[in-house]
C-alpha positions as CSV (number, residue, x, y, z in Angstrom):
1,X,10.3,22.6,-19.5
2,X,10.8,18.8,-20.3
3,X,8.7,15.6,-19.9
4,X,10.0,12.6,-18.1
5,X,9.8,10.7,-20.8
6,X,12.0,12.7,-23.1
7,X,14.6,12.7,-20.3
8,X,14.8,9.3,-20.0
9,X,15.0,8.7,-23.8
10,X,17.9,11.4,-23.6
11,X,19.5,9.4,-21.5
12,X,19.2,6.1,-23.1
13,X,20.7,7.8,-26.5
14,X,23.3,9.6,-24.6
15,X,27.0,8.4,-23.2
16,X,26.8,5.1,-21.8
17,X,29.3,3.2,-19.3
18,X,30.7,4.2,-16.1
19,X,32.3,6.7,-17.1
20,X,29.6,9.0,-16.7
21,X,28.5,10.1,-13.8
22,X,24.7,10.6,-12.6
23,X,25.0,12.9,-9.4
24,X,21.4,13.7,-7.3
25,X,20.7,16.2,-5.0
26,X,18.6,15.4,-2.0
27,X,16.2,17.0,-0.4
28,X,13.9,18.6,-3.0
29,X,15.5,16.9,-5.6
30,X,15.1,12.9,-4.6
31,X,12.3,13.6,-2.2
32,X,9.4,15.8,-2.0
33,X,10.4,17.7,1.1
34,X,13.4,17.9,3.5
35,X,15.2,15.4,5.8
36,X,16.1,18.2,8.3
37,X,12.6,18.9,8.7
38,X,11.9,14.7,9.6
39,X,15.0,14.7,11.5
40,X,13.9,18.0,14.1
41,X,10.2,17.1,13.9
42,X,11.5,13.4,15.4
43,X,13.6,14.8,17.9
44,X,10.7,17.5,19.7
45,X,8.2,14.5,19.7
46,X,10.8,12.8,21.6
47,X,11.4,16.1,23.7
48,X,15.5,15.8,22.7
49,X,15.1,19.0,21.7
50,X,15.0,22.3,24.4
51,X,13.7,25.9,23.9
52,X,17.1,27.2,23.7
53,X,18.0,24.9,20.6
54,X,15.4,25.1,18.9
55,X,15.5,29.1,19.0
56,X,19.0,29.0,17.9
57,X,18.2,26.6,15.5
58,X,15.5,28.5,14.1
59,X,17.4,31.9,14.4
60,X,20.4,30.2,12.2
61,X,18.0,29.1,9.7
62,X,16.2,32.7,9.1
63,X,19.7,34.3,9.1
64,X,20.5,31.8,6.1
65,X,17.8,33.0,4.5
66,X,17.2,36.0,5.0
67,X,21.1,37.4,4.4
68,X,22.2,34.7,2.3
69,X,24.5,33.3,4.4
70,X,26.6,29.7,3.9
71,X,25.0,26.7,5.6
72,X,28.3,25.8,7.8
73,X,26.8,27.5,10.7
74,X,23.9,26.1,11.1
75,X,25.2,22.7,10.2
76,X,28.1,22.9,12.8
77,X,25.3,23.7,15.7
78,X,22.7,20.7,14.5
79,X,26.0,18.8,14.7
80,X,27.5,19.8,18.1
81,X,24.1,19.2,19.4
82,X,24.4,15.5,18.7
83,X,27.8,15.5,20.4
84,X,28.7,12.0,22.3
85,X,26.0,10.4,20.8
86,X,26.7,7.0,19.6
87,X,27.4,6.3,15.9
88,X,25.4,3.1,15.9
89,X,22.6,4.9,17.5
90,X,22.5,7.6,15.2
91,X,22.3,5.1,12.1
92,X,19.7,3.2,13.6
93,X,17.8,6.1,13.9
94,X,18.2,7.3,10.6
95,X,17.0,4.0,9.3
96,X,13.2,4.2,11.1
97,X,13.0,7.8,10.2
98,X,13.5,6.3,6.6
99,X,11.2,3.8,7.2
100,X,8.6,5.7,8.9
101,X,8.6,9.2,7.5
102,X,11.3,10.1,4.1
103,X,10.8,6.9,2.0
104,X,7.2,8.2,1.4
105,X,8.8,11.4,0.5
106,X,10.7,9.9,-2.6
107,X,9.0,11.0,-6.3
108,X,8.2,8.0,-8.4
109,X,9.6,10.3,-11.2
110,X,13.0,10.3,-9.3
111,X,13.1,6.4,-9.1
112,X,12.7,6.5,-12.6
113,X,15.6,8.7,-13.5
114,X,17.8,6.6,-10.9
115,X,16.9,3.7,-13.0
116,X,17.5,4.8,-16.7
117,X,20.9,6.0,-15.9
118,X,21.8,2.4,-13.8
119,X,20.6,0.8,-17.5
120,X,22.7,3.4,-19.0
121,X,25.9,2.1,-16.9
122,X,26.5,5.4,-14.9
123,X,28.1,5.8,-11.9
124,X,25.2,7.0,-9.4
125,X,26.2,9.2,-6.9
126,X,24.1,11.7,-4.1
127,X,25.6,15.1,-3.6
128,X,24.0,16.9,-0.7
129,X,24.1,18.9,2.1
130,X,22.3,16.3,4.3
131,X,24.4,14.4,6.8
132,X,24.8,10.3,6.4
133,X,22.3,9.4,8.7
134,X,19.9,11.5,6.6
135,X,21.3,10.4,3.1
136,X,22.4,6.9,3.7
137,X,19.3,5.3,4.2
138,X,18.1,6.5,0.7
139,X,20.7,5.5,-1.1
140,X,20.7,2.5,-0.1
141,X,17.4,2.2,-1.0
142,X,18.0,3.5,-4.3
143,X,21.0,1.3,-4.6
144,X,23.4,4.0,-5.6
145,X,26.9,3.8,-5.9
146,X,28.4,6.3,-3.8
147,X,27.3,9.4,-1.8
148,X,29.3,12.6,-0.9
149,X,27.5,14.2,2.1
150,X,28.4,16.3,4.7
151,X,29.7,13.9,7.8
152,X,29.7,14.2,11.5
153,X,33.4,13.7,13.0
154,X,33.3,10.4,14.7
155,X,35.9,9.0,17.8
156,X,35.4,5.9,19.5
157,X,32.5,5.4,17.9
158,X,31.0,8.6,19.2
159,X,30.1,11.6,17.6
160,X,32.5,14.7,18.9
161,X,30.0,17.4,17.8
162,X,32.2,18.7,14.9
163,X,31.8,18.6,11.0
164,X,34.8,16.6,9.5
165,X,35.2,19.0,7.0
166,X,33.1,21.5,6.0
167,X,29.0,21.3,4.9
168,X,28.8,19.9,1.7
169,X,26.7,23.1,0.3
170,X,27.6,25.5,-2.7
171,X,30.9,25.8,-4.5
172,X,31.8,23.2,-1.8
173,X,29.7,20.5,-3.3
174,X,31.0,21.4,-6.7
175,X,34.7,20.7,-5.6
176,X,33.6,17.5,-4.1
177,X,31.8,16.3,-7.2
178,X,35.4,17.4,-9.3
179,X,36.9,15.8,-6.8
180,X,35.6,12.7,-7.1
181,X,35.3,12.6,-10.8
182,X,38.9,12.6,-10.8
183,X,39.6,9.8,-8.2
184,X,36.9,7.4,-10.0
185,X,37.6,8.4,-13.3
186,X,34.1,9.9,-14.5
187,X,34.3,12.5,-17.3
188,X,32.3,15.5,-16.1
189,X,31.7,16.8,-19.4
190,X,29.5,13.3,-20.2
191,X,28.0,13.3,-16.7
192,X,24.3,14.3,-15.5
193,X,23.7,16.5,-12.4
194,X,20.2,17.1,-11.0
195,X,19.5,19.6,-8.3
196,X,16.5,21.6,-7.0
197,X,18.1,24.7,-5.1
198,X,19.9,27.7,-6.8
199,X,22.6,27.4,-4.1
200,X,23.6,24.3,-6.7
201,X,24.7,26.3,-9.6
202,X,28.5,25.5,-9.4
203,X,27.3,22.2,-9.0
204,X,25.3,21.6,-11.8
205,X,27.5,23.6,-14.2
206,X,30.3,21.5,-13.6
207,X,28.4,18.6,-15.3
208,X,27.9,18.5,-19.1
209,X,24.0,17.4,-19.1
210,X,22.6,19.2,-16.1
211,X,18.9,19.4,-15.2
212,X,17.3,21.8,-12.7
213,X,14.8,18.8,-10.8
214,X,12.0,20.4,-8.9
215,X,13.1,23.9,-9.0
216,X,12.4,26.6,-6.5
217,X,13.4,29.9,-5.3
218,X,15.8,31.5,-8.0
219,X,16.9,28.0,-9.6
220,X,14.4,28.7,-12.5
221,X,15.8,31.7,-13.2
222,X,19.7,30.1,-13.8
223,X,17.9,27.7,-15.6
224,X,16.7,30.0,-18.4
225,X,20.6,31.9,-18.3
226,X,22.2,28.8,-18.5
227,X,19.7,27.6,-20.7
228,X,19.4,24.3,-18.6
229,X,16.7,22.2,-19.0
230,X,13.8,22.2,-16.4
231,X,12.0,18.7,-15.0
232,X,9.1,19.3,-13.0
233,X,8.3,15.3,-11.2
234,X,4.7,14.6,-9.9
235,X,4.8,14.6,-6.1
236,X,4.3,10.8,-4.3
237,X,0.5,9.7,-4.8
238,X,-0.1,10.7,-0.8
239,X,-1.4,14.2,-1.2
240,X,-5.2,14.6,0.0
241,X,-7.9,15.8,-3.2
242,X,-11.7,15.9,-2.9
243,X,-11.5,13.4,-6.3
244,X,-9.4,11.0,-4.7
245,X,-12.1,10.5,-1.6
246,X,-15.0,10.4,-3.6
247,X,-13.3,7.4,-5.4
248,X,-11.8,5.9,-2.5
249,X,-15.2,6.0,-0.9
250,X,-17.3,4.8,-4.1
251,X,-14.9,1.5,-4.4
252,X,-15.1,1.0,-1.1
253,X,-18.3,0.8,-1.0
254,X,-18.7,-1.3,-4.2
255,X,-16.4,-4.0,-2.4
256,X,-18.3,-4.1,0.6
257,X,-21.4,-4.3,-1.5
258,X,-20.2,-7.2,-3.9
259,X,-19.0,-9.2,-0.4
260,X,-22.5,-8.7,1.1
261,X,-24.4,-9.9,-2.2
262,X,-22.2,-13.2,-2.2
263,X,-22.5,-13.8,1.1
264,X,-26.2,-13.5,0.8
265,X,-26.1,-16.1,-2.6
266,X,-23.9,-18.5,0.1
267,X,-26.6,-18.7,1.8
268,X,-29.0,-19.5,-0.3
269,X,-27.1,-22.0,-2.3
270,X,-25.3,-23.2,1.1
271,X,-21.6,-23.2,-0.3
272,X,-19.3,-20.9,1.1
273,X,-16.9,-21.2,-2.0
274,X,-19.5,-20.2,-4.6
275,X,-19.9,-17.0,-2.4
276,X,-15.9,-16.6,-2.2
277,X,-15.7,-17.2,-6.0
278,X,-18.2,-14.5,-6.8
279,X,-16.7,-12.1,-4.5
280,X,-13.4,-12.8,-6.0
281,X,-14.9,-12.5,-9.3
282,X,-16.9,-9.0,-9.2
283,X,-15.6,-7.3,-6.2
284,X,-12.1,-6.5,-6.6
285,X,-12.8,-5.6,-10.6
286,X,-15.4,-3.6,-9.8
287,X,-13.5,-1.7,-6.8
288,X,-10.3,-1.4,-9.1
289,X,-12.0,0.1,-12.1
290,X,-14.7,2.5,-10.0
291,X,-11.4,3.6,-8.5
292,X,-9.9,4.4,-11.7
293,X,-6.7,1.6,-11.2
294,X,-6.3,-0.5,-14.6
295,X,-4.1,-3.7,-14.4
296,X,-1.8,-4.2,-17.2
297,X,-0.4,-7.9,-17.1
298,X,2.1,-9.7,-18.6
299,X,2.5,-13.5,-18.6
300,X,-2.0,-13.4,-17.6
301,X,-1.6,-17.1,-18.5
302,X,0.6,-18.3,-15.9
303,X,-2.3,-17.3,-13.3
304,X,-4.0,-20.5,-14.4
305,X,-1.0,-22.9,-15.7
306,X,-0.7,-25.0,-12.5
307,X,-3.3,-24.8,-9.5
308,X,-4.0,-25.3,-6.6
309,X,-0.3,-23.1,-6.3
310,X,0.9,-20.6,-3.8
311,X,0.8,-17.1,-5.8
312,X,3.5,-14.7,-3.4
313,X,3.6,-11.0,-3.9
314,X,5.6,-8.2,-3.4
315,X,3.8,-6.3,-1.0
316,X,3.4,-2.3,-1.1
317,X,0.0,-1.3,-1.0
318,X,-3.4,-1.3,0.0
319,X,-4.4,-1.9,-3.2
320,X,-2.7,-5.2,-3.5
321,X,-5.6,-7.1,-2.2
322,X,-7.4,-6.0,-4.7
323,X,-5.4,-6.7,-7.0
324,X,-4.4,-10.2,-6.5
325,X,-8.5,-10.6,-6.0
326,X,-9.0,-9.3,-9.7
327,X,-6.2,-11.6,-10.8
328,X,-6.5,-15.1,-9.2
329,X,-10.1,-14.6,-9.3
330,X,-11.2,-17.8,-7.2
331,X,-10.8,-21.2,-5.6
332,X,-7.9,-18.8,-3.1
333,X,-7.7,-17.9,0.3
334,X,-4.8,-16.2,2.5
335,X,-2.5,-17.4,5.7
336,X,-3.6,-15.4,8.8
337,X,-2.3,-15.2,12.4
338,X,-4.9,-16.9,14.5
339,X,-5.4,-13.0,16.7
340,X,-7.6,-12.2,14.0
341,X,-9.8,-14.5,14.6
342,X,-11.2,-12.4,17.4
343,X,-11.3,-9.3,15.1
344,X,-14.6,-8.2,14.7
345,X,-13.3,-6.1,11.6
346,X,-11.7,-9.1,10.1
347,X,-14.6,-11.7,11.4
348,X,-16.9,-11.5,8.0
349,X,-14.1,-11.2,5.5
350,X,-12.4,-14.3,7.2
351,X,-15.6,-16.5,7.1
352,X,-16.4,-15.6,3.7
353,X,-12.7,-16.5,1.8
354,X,-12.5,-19.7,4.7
355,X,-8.5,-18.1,5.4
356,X,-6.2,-20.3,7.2
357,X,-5.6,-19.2,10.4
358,X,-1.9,-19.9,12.2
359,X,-0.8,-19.8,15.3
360,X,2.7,-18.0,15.0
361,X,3.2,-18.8,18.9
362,X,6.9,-19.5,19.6
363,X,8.1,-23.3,19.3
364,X,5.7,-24.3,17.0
365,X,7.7,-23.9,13.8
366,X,6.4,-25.4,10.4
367,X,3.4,-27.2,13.2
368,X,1.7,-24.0,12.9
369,X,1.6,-23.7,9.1
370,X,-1.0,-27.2,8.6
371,X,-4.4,-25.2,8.4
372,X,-2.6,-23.9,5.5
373,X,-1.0,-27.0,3.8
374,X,-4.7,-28.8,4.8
375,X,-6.1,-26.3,2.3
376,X,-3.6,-26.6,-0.6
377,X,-3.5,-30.6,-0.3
378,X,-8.0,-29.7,-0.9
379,X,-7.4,-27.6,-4.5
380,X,-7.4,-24.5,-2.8
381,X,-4.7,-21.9,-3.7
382,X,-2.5,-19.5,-0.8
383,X,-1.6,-16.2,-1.8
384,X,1.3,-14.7,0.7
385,X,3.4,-11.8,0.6
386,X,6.9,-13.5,1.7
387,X,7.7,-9.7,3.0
388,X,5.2,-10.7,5.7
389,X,4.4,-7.0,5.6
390,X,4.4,-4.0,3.1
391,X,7.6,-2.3,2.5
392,X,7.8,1.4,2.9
393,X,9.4,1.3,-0.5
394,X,9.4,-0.2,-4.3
395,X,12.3,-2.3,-2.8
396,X,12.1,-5.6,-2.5
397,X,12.1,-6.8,1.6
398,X,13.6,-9.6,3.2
399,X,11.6,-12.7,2.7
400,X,10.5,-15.0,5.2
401,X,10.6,-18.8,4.6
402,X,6.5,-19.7,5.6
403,X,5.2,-19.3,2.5
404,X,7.8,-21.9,1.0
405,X,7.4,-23.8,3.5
406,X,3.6,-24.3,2.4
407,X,4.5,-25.1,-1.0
408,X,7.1,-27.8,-0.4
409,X,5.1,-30.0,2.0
410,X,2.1,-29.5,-0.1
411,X,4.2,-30.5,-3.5
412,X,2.6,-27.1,-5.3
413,X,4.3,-24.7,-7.3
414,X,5.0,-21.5,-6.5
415,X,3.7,-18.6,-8.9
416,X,5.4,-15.5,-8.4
417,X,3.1,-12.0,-8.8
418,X,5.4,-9.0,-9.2
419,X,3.7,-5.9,-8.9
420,X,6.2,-2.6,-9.6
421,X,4.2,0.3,-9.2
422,X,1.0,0.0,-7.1
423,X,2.7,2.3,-4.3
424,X,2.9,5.6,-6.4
425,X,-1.6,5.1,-6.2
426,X,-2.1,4.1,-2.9
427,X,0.5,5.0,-0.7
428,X,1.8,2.2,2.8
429,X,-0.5,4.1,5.2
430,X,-2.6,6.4,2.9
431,X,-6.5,5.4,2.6
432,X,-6.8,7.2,-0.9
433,X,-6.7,5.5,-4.1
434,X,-5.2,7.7,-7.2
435,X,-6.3,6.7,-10.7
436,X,-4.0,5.0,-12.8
437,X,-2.3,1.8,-14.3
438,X,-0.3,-0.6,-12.1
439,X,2.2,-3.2,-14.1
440,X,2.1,-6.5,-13.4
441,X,4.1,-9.9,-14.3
442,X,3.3,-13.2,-13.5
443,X,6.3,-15.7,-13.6
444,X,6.1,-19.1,-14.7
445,X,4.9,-21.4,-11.7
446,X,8.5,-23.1,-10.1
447,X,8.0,-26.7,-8.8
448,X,8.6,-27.5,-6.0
449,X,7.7,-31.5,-5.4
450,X,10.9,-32.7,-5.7
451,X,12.4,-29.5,-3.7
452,X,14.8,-30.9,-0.5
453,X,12.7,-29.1,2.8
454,X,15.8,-28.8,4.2
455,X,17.3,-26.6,1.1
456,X,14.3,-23.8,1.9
457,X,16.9,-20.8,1.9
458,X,18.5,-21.7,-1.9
459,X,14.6,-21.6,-3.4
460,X,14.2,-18.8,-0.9
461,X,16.9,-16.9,-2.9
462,X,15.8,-18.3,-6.3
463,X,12.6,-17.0,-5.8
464,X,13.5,-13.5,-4.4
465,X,16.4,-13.3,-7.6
466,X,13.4,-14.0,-10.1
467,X,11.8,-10.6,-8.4
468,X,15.1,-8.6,-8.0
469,X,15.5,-9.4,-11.6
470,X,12.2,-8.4,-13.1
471,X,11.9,-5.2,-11.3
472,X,15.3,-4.5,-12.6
473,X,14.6,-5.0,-16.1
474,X,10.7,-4.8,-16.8
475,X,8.7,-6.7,-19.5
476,X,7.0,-4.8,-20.9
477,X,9.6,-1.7,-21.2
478,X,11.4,-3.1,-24.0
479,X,8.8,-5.0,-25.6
480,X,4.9,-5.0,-26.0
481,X,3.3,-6.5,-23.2
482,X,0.9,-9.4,-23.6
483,X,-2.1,-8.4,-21.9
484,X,-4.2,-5.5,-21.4
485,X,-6.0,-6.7,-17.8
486,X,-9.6,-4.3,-17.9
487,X,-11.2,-4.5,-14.3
């Protein structure tokens, strides 16, 4: 069995270039479960799938099993039941099941190994069973360079219900991955291979550094023949434990507390932003560090270089909130659509941190962002997420323009927050916190005073290239990062 770590520093001493290949498995291997399984579960909650299909189906699948058989058949029926479907429908769909249901699925480890071998140079490619509209949408998201799947045959646009060529399982997926080597010009002997299933022995012996990811059924077994190395990732931060819900609950609470005691020393002292400051102050620490989350910051000092600024963040969490809370501390408050107003769950939050409120009603344009210009033009800071909403991956989203917007008519910098990891502890729609550290940077503050208001788009893209570019190559993993943030 091998640690993470020491496969990643394999890989960073081993052959570099593109040259060598890095080829994935899928399901299993990538992800902590099975696209198929997303893929069916989608299509009976939509009632596209009948009693007779689904027994056949099912029937297939236990005969695969059970006697060992090829996965062709039961690939050829799930495709022939998607016959004259449209192709555009088909990848639209596969993108919301990505969105909604597999991109949680992905292991943080896995991310990790995708990375070192893109800083190595490699040629990254998925091998699998799964059909595009399964595969592509996590490739993309994993930005790799090619994938060899098994592919529905296509006419007009429409799908004819037949495999163009055969499913890409077994000694099939080895020839493939040969193949390919030879038409790119990757030398397999150099080249990684990463698989979960014993049905991927040919394919992992055709590479020269292969890794049994995940294993199950009699993969462990090869392993020890072959005398392969085994890799064991931690499953996605979304599974359910008795620890995680006490400390959930306990920080929580603490949070709730602290906003209660400084609205209570508001009162007394009559100033809303001496209540906001001290919740800013002791909450979110307090939360962060009874939840066992630990900040560790580089570039701390560029929180407090130039304010009042707008401080945008890459949003994936829950936990961001409190996050930015333990960073910027005070004197901040957030843009808000004006519905939220009437949110009796929002009401007491809303008062306390005096957010801008916006109405995002059509025709109203850079009108409705003044609340929020009013406040930075006073001293007080705007943190935004330019996302507009948290993305169902560590992948940056598109950004919207508001948020620079706000900082050009205002003539404040913006100071972008770049949070990489705060996803693998609380998960998009999970309520449990894990324990652990989250890495942050903090950019130097850009200027936007003299920034043309009708050149928005090019610091749009400046701005999202200073993300793309930090997540890419991180601080502190090539050099001792400045500060150790304790909440």
């Amino acid at each position: 069995m091998v640690k993470l770590n020491d496969r990643l520093a394999e890989i960073a001493a081993g052959p570099q270039g593109p040259s060598v290949g890095a080829f994935f498995d899928l399901d299993g291997t990538l992800i902590d479960g099975y696209t198929a399984v997303a893929v069916y579960r989608d299509r009976i909650r939509k009632r596209d799938v009948g009693l007779r299909e689904l027994g056949q189906t099912l029937g297939l699948a236990l005969d695969m099993r059970l006697r060992g058989a090829d996965l062709d058949a039961l690939a050829a029926f799930a495709v022939g039941a998607l016959a004259g479907r449209q192709e555009e429908d088909l990848e639209e769909w596969g993108e919301r099941l990505f969105r909604q249901q597999i991109a949680g699925l992905v292991y943080p480890g896995a991310r990790q190994l995708v990375e070192a071998h893109r800083r190595a140079g490699h040629t990254l490619v998925m091998a699998t069973s799964a059909t595009w509209f399964q595969a592509g949408p996590v490739a993309r998201d994993l930005e790799l360079d090619d994938v060899l799947c098994t592919r529905h045959g296509v006419a007009h646009g429409m799908l004819t219900g037949l495999l163009d060529g055969g499913a890409l399982w077994g000694p099939a997926k080895a020839r493939a991955v040969e193949a390919y080597a030879e038409r790119a010009g990757i030398t397999l002997t150099d080249s990684y291979a990463y698989s979960n299933g014993a049905e991927d022995v040919p394919f992992l012996a055709v590479a020269g550094y292969p890794c049994a990811l995940n294993p199950d059924g009699d993969l462990p077994a090869a392993a020890l023949l072959h005398d392969w190395p085994v890799l064991r990732l931690d499953p996605p931060g979304s599974h359910f434990g008795v620890g995680a819900l006490v400390r959930t609950s306990v920080a929580l609470s603490a949070l709730l507390g602290s906003v209660g005691l400084s609205t209570g020393v508001g009162l007394l002292s009559r100033s809303r932003a001496t209540a906001a400051n001290l919740a800013g102050s002791i909450g979110p620490d307090l939360a962060l560090s009874l939840a066992g989350v630990r900040l560790r910051v580089s570039g701390e000092h560029n929180l407090w270089a130039r304010r009042p600024a707008v401080f945008m963040f890459n949003h994936q969490s829950g936990l961001d909130m409190a996050i930015l809370g333990s960073l910027i501390r005070r004197d901040v408050t957030a843009v808000v659509k004006r519905e939220a107003r009437s949110d009796p769950r929002f009401a007491a939050i809303g008062a306390l941190l005096d957010v801008a409120y916006v109405d995002r009603a059509a025709g109203r344009g850079r009108a409705a962002l003044e609340p929020a210009v009013a406040k930075l033009r006073a001293g007080v800071s705007i943190a935004i997420a330019p996302e507009g909403t948290r993305s169902p991956t560590p992948r940056l989203g598109r950004f919207k323009k508001g948020g620079f917007y706000l900082a050009v008519e205002a003539g404040v910098p913006i100071v972008p927050i770049v949070i990489r990891n705060a996803g693998d502890l609380m998960w998009r729609d999970s309520l449990l916190v894990h324990p652990g550290t989250v890495d942050v940077t903090v950019l130097e503050p850009i200027e936007t005073a003299e920034w043309p208001i009708d050149e928005i788009e090019k610091l749009v893209d400046v701005v999202r290239a200073q993300y793309e570019a930090t997540l890419r190559q991180w601080p502190g993993d090539h050099a001792p990062v400045e500060t150790e943030h304790s909440s």
